[in-house]
C-alpha positions as CSV (number, residue, x, y, z in Angstrom):
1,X,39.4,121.2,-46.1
2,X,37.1,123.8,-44.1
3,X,39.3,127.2,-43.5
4,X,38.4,130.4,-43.3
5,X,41.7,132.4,-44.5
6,X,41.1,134.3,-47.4
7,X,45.2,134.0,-48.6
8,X,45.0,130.4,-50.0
9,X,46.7,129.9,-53.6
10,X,46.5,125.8,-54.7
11,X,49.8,124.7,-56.5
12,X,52.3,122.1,-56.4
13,X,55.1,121.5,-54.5
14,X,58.4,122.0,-56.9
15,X,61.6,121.6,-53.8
16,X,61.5,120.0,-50.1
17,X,64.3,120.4,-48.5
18,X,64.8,119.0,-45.1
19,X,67.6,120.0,-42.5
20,X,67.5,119.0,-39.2
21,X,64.8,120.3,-37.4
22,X,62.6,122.3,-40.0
23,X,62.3,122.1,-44.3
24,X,61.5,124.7,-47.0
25,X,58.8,124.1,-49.1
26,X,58.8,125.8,-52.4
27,X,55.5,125.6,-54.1
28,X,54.5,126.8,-57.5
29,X,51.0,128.7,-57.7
30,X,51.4,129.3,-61.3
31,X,52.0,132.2,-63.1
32,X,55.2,132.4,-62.4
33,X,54.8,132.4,-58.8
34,X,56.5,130.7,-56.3
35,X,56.3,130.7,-52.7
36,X,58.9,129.3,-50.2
37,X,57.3,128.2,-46.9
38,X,60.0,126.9,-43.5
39,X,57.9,124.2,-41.8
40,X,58.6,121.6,-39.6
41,X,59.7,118.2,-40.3
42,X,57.1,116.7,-38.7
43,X,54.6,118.7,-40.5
44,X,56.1,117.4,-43.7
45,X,55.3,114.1,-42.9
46,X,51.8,115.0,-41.2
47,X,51.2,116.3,-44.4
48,X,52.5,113.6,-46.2
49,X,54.4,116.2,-48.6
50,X,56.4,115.3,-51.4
51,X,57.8,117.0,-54.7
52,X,55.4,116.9,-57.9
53,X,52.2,116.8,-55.2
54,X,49.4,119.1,-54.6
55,X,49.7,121.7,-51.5
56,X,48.0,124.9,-50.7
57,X,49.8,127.8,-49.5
58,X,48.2,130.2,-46.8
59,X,49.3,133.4,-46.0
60,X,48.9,135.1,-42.9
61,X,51.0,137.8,-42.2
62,X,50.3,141.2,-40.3
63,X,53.0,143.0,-42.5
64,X,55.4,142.8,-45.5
65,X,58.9,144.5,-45.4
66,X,61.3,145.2,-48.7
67,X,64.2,146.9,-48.9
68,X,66.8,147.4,-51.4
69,X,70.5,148.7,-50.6
């Protein structure tokens, strides 16, 4: 794989959950970390995604927002 993003963690995917158009993906980069991703169902399959196997997570995102009440 050829990709230029400099946001890309390897781990393994630990839930896939599909509904009816989309699925969350949780995968684990280690450390404690975990990263849910909502992706299409058709991408799941692309990918050829399942539980226990390896994935990368890429993050692009222009900002971050937390709040607390």
């Amino acid at each position: 794989m050829t990709i230029r993003a400099r946001n890309r963690f390897k781990g393994k995917v630990v839930d896939l959950v599909k509904a009816v158009t989309a699925a969350h993906v949780r995968i684990d980069l280690g450390g404690g970390a975990i990263v849910t991703a909502s992706i299409t169902n058709e991408a799941v399959d692309e990918l050829g995604l399942k539980v226990g196997g390896d994935a990368h997570a890429v993050i692009k995102a222009s900002d971050v927002m937390v709040a607390i009440d």
